[in-house]
FIFIMAR-494882 format. One record per residue: residue in three letters; x, y, z of N, C-alpha, C in turn. Coordinates in steps of 0.1 Angstrom, whole numbers, plus 5000, padded with zeros to 4 digits. Each point is the difference from the previous one (the first is absolute). Layout:
REM residues N
ALAXYZXYZXYZ;...
REM end
This chain:
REM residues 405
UNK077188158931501450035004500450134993;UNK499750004988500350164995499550065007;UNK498650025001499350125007500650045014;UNK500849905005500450015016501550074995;UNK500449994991501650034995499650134999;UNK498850064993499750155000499750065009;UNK499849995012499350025012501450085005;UNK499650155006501450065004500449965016;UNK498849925008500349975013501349894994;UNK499049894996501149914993501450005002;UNK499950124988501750054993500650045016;UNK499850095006500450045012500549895010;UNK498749905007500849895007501049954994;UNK499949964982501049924996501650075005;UNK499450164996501450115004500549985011;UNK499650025009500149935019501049924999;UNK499149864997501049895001501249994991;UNK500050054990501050004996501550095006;UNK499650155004500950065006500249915013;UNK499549925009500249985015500749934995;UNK500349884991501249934999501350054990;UNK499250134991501250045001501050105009;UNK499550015013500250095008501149915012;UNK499749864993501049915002502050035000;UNK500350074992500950075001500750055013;UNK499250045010500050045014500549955006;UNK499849824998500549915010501349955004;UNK500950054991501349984997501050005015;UNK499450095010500949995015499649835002;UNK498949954999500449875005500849904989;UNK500950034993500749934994501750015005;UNK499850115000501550045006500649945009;UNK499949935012500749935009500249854990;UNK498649944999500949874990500850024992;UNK499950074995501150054987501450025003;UNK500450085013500950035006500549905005;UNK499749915006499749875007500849934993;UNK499349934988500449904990501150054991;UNK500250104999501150054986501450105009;UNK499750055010500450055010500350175001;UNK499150054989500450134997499550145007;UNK500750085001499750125006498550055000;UNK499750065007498850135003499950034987;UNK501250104999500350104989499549974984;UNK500349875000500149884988498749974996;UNK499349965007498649935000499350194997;UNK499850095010499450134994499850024990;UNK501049994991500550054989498349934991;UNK500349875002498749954991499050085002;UNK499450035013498750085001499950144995;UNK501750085000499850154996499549964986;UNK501149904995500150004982498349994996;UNK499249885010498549984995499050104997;UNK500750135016498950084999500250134989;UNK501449994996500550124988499249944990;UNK500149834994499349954991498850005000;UNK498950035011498849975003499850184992;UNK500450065001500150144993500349994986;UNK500649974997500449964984499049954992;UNK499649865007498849964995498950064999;UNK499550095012498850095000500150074985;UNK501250074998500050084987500449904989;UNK500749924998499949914987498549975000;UNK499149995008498749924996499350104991;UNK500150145005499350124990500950004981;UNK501549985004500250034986499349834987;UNK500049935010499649834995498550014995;UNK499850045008498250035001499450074987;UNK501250175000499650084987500349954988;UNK501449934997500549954989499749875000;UNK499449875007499649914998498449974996;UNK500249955013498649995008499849985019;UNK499150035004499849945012500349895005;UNK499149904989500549845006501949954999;UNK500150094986501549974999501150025018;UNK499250134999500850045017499849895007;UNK498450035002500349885013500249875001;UNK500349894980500049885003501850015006;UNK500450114992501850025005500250045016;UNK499250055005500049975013499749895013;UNK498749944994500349855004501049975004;UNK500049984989501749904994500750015012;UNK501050134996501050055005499749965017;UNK498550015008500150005010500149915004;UNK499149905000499849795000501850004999;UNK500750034984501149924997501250065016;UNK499550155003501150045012499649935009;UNK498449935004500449965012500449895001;UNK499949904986500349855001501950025000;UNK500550084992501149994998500750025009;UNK499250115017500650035010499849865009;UNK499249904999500549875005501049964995;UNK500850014988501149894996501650105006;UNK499450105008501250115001501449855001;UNK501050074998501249955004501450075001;UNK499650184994501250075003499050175009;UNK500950074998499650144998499350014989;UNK500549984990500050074988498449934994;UNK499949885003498349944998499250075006;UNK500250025014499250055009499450184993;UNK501250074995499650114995499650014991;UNK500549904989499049974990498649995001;UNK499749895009498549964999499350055005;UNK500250035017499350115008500550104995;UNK501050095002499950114998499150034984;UNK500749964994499750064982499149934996;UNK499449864999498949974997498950065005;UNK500049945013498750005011499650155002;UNK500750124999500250115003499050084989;UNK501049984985499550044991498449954993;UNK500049875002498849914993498850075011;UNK500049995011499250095011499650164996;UNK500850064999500550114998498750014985;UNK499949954989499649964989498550005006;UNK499849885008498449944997499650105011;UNK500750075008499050125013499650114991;UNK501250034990498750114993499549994989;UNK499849834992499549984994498449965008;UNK500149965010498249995011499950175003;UNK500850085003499750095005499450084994;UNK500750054985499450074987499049954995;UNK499649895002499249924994498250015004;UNK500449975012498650015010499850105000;UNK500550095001499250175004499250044987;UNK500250004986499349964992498649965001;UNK499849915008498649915001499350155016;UNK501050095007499050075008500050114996;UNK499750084987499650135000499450075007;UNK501150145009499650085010500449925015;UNK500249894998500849925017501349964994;UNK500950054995500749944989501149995021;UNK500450155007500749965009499449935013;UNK498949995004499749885009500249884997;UNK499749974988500549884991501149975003;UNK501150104997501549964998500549995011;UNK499850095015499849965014499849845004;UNK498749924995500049875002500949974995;UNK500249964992501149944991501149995003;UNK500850155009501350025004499849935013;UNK498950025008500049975010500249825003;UNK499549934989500249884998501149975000;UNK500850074987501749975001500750055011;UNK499850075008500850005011499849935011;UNK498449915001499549915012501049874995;UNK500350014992500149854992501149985010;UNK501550015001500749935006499749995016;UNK498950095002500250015017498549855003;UNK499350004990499049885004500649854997;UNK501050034992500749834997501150005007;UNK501250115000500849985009500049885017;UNK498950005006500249945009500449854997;UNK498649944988499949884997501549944991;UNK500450114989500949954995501649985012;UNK499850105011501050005007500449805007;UNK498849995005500049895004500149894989;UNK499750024992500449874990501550024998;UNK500250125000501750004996500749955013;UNK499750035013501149965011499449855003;UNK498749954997499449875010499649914986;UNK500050074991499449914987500749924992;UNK499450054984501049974988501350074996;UNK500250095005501050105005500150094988;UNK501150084998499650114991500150014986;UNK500749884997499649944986499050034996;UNK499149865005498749984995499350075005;UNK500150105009498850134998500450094990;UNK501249994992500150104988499849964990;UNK499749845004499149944983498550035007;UNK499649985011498749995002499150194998;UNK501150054999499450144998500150024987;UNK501049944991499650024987499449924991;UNK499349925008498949864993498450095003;UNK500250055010498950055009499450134991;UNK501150124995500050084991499649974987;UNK500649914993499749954991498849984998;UNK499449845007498550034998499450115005;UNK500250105009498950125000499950044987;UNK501350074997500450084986498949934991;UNK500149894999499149934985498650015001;UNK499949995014498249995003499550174998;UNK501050085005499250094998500550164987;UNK501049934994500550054989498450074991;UNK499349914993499350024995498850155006;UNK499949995010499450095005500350174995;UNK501549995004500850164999499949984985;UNK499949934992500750064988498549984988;UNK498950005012498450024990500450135000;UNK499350084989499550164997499050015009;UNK500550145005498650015017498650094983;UNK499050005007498850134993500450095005;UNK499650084986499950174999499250075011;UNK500450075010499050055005499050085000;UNK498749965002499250114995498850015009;UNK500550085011499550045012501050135001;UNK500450034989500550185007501050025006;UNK500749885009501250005009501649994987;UNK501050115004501349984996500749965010;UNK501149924990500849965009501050095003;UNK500750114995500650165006499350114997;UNK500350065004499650145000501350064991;UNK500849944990500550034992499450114987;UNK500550104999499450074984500449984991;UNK501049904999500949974990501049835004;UNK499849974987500549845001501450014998;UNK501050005008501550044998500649874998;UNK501150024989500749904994501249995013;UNK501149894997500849995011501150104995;UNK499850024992501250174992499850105008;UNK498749994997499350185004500049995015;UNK499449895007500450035015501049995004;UNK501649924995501150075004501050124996;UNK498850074992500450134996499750115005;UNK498749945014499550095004501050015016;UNK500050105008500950045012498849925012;UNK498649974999499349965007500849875001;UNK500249934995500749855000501050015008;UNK500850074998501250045009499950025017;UNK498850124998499750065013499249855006;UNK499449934994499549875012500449925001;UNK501349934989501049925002500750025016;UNK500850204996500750035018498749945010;UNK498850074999499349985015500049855004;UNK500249954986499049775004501649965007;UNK501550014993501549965001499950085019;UNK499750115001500250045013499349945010;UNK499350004997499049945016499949815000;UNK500049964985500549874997501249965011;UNK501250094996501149955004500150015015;UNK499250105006500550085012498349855006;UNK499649974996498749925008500849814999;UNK500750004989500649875002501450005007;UNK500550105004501049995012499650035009;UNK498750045009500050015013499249834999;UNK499149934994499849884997500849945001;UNK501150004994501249865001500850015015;UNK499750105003501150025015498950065009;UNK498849925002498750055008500349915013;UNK500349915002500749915012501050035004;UNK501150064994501350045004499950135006;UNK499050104993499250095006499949985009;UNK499249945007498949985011501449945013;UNK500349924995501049945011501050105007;UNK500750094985501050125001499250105019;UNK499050014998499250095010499349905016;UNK500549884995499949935017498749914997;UNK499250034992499049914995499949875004;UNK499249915010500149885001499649924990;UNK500349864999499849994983499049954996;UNK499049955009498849975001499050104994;UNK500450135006499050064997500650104985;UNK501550004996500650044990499149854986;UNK499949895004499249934992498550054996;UNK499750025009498350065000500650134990;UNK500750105005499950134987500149964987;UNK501149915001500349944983499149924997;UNK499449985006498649924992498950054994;UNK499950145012499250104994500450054989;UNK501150025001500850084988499449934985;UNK500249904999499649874990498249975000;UNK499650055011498349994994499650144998;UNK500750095003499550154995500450074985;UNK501149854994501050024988498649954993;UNK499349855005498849964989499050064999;UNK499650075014498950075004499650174989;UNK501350044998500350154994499949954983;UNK500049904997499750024981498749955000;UNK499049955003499050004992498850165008;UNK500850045013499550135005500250144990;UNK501249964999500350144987499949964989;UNK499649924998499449964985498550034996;UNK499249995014498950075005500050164997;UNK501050075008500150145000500650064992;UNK501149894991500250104985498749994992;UNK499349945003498649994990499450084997;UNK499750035016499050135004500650135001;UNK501450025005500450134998501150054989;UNK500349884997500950024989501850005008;UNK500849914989501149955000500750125008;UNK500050144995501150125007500050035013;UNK497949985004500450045011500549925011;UNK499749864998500649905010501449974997;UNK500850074995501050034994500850115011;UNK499150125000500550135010500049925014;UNK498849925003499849965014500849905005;UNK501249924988500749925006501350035000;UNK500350134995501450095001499650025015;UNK498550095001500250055012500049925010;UNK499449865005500249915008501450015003;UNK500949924986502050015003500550075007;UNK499750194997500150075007499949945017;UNK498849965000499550025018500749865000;UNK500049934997500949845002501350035003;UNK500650074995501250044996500650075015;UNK499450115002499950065010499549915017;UNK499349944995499749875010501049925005;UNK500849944989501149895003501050075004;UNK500650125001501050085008499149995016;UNK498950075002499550015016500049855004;UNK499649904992499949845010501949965000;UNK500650074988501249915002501050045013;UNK499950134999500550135012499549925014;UNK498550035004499749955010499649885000;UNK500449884995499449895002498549985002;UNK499250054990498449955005499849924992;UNK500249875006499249884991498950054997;UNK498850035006498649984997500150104987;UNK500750094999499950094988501049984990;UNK500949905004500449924986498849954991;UNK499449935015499349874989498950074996;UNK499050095003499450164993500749974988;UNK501350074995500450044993499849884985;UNK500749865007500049924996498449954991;UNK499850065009497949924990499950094991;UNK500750135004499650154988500650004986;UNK501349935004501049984992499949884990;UNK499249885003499849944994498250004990;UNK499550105005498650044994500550094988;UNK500850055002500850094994500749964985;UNK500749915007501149954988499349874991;UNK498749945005498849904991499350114994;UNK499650185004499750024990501050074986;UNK500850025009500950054981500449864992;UNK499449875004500649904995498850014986;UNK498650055004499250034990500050094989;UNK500650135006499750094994500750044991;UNK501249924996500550014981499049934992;UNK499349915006499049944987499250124998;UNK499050075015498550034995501050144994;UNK501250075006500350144994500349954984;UNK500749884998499850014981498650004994;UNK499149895006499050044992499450125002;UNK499950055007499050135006500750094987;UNK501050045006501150144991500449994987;UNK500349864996500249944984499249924991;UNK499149975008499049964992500249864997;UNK498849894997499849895000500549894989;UNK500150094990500649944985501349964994;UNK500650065012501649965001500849965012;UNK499349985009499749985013501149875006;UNK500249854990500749925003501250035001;UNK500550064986501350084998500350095010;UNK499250115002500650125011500149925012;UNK498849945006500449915014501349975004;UNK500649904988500749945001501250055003;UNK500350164987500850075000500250075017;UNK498850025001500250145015500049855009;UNK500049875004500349945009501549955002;UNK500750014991501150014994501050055011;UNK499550155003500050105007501049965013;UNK499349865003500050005016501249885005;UNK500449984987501949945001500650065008;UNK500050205003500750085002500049945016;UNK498650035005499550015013500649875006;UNK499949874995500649915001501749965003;UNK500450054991501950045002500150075012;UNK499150115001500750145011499849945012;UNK498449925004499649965013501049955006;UNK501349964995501049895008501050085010;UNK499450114995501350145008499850075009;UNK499049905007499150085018501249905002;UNK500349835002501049975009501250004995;UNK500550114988501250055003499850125004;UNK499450115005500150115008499849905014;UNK499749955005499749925012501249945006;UNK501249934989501149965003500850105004;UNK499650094990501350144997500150035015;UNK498450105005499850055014500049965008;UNK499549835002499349935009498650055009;UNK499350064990498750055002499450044989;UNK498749965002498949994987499350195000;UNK500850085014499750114996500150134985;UNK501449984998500150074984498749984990;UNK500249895005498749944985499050074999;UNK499249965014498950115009499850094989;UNK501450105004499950154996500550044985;UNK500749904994499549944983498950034998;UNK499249885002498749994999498650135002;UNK500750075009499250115001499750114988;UNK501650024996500450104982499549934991;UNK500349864999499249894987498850045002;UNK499049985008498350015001499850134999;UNK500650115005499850144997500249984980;UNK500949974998500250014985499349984994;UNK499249835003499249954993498450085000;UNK500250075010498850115003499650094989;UNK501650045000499950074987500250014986;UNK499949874997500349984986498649954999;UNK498849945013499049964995499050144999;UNK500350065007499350155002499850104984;UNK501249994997500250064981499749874991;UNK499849895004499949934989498850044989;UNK498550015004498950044993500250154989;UNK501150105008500250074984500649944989;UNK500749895002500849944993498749904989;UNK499349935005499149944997499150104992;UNK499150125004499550064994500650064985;UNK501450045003501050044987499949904989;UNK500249865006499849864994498650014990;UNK499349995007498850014993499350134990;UNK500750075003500050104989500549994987;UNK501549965002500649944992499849934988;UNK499349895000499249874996498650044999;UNK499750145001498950005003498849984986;UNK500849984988499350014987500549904988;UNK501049855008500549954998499149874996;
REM end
């Protein structure tokens, strides 16, 4: 059993399974009508839990780095457990608003939030030189997660034990994963000694020194822009499609695409940050936005479904790969030694993108067309163009810097 605990395939599946149920977080639209149902509360009301989860699902990412440097590891993740199991059991006993945001939002959110980049940081460790194909699987796991349980838990909640007991059965379910495969993430991976790094870093930067550097800054804008501008045509990708005459049949097929091109696109650029390195698949997905960008004005103008849903598969290959590319750009550009910390800090980042995304369907109300946005979206991706374009003098200045440090 030790020898299998050291084994990096091992650690990896254990990583899998662990994200796919924590990717559990996702499933939350099928709770919403019971909820509404039984207690009788608004749209508006019930939301609220999911924004609060996914601000805390951010929080946690970065508490896990400062826990990790001033603790320990295990300390992080047995506090994440916790927090998660206790949010989903405690979201069975809901009885107000205020439970509900407690447990789902702020537990489940944050304790999640915690153990994704304590597996995340963790495992890449064990692949020196695949550190981002690595973190590609992994992400790709957490984002399969609600779309492969979703069906089954949907039906237990409308035909089953109803949605109680699938929020204790999800956090009985977590629980034992968590314990079986705790031990795995938190062995010491071997030293590598086959020649492979895990960045191409020249220097091990502390979480001071990289947010002293302007590099941080400059890829914080590019990740918040294309983050934000990729999770609003996402959340309003049906409303999209309908807005332009879309039958919904086949508006179902794009959004589906949309969602297997979302899992398809992180373990692909996790591939191609490997091999060409983090910046340049960086420039190529500014420039995609660009042509996306420019795209969704010609399909919205002339109604061409078939090049929505084009767009739609581009857009979601797109936005799965920047979901990678704050892990492999920290380790690459800051180096591996501080790596939990900075992660956590630069994923931090993406609160912003999160808040903003909600303001495609207030320009939508304001106009009553998703056109403005369009042409928003066009200046945003031009910008992001060019804040990723100058980022590398910034980086090189960095490293000069430190250079004797």
């Amino acid at each position: 059993m030790k020898k299998l605990m050291r084994n990096p395939i091992a650690v990896l599946v254990c990583g899998m399974a662990s994200l796919l149920l924590f990717g559990l977080i996702y499933v939350w639209s099928i709770f919403v009508a019971p909820l509404e149902a039984e207690f009788g509360w608004t749209r508006a009301e019930t939301s609220v839990a999911y924004t609060l989860s996914m601000l805390c699902l951010f929080v946690g990412m970065a508490l896990n780095g400062v826990l990790a440097a001033r603790l320990s590891q295990k300390t992080a993740l047995m506090l994440g457990i916790t927090l998660a199991v206790s949010g989903f059991l405690g979201s069975s006993c809901t009885v107000s608003l205020f439970t509900l945001y407690l447990f789902y939002g702020a537990f489940v959110g944050t304790g999640i939030g915690i153990c994704y980049n304590a597996w995340l940081t963790g495992v890449v460790h064990w692949f020196p030189g695949r550190s981002g194909f690595v973190s590609g699987i992994l992400l790709a796991g957490f984002g399969m997660g609600g779309l492969l349980f979703s069906p089954l838990l949907s039906h237990f909640v409308t035909s089953g034990p109803g949605w109680r007991n699938v929020f204790r059965m999800i956090g009985i379910v977590l629980l034992a994963v968590s314990v079986l495969t705790a031990g795995f993430l938190l062995q010491e991976p071997p030293q590598a000694g086959n020649g492979k790094k895990d960045s191409s870093a020249s220097h091990d930067f502390t979480t001071r020194q990289m947010l002293s550097s302007p590099s941080f800054y400059l890829f914080s804008i590019w990740k918040v822009i294309l983050s934000l501008l990729g999770q609003a045509v996402i959340g309003q990708a049906a409303l999209i499609a309908a807005d332009i005459g879309m039958p919904a049949t086949l508006s179902a097929i794009g959004v589906g695409l949309l969602s297997a091109g979302n899992g398809l696109g992180r373990p692909l650029s996790g591939w191609l940050a490997d091999r060409f390195g983090s910046w340049k698949l960086m420039v190529a997905l500014s420039a995609i936005f660009v042509f996306l960008s420019i795209g969704m004005v010609a399909a919205y103008q002339g109604s061409y479904a078939h090049l929505l849903i084009l767009l739609f598969v581009l857009l979601g290959l797109a936005y799965g790969s920047m979901a990678l590319l704050a892990s492999s750009f920290t380790g690459e550009i800051y180096g591996m030694k501080y790596y939990r910390l900075n992660y956590g800090v630069v994923s931090s980042t993406s609160i912003v993108g999160t808040l903003v995304a909600s303001y495609i369907s207030i320009i939508k109300t304001a106009t009553g067309s998703y056109l403005n946005f369009f042409y928003i979206m066009i200046g945003a991706s031009l910008f992001s163009f060019l804040s990723v374009v100058i980022l590398p003098f910034s980086i090189r200045r960095m490293n000069r810097k430190y250079a004797h440090t």
